[in-house]
C-alpha positions as CSV (number, residue, x, y, z in Angstrom):
1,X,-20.9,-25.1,0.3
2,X,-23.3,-25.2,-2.6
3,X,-23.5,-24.4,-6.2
4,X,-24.5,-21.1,-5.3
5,X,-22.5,-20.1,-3.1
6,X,-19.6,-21.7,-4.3
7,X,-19.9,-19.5,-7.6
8,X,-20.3,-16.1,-5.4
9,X,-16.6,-17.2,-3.5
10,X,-15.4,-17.8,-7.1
11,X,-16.1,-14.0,-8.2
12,X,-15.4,-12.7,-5.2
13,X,-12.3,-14.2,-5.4
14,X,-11.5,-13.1,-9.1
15,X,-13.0,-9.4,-8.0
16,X,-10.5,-9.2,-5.3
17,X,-7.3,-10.3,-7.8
18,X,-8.0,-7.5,-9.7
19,X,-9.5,-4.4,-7.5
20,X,-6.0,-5.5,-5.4
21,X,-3.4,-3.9,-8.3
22,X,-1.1,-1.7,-7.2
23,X,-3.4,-1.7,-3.8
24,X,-0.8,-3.9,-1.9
25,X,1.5,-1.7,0.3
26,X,4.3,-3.0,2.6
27,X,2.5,-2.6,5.8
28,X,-0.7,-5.0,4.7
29,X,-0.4,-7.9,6.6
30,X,-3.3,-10.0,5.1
31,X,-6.9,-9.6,4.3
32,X,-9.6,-11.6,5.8
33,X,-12.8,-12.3,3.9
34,X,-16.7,-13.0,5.5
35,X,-19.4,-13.9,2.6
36,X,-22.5,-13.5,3.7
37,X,-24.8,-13.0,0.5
38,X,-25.6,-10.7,-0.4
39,X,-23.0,-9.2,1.6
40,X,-18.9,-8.8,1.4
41,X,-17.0,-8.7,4.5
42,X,-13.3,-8.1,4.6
43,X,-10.8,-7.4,7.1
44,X,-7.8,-5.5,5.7
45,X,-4.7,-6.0,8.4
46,X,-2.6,-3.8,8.6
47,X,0.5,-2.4,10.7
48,X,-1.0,0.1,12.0
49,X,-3.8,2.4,10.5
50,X,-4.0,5.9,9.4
51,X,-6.0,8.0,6.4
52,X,-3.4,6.3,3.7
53,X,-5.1,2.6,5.0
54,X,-8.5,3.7,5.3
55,X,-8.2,5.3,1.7
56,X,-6.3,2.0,0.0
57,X,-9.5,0.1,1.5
58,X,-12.4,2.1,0.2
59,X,-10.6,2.1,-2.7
60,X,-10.8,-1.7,-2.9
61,X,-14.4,-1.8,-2.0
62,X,-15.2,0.5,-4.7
63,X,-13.8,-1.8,-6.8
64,X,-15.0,-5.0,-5.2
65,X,-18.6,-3.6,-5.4
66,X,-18.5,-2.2,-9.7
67,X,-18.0,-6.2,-10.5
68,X,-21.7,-6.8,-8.3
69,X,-25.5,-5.9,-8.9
70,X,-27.4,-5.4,-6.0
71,X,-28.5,-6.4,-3.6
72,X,-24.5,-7.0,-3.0
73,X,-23.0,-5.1,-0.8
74,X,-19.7,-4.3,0.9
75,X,-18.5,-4.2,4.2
76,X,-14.9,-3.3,4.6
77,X,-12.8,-2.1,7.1
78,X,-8.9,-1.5,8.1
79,X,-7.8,-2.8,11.6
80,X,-4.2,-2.6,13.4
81,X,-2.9,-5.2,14.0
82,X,1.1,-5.1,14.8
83,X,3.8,-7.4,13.2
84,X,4.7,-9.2,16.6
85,X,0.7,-10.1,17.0
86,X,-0.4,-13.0,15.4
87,X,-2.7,-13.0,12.6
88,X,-6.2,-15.0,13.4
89,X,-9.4,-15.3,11.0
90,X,-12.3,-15.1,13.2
91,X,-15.5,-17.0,12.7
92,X,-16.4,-17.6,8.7
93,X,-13.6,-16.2,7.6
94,X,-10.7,-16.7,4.9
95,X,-7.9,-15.4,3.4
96,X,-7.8,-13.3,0.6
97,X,-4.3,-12.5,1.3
98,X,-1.4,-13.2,3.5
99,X,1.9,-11.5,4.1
100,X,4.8,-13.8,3.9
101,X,6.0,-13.2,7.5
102,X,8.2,-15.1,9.7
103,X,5.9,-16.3,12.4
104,X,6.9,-16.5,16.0
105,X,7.7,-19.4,17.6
C-alpha cells in the first residue's frame, strides 16, 4: 500500500467513525469496505433488508461523500445476509465494522 493510498484508507476510515453515529441498528451485522480511488465501496450487512436499511445507508454515504472532493465517489449498498450465514469479505475488501456475534462452529 503506498503513501497515497494509505492516507485515503486513513480518512476513509475516520469519515466512516463519524457518518456511523447513531447509524448502528441491531440488525447490522458488519460493513465491508472496497477502495478503489477515487471510489468508495461498501457493503452494509444486514439481517435482512427493507426501506429502514436502504435509508440508514444512503444516509451514511451522504455522509461518507460531504468529507470528499471530487472526483470521490460513493458506492454503497445494503445486502441480506441472515445471522446463521457466515459473514465473508469478498475480493479487496475490509471491515469497517463487525457485529460481535457468536460464530458457528
Amino acid at each position: 500500500m503506498t503513501t497515497d493510498s494509505t492516507a485515503f484508507l486513513r480518512e476513509v476510515l475516520l469519515s466512516f467513525q463519524r457518518a456511523l453515529w447513531d447509524e448502528v441498528t441491531p440488525e447490522l451485522r458488519g460493513i465491508a469496505i472496497k477502495l478503489l480511488h477515487p471510489l468508495i465501496e461498501a457493503r452494509f450487512i444486514y439481517e435482512a433488508v427493507g426501506d429502514f436499511e436502504q435509508e440508514i445507508t444512503a444516509e451514511v454515504g451522504t455522509y461518507v461523500l460531504a468529507d470528499f472532493l471530487p472526483p470521490v465517489d460513493i458506492r454503497f449498498t445494503a445486502v441480506a445476509s441472515p445471522p446463521n450465514e457466515k459473514r465473508e469479505l469478498e475480493a479487496g475488501e475490509r471491515w469497517v465494522y463487525r457485529r460481535r456475534e457468536q460464530e458457528a462452529s
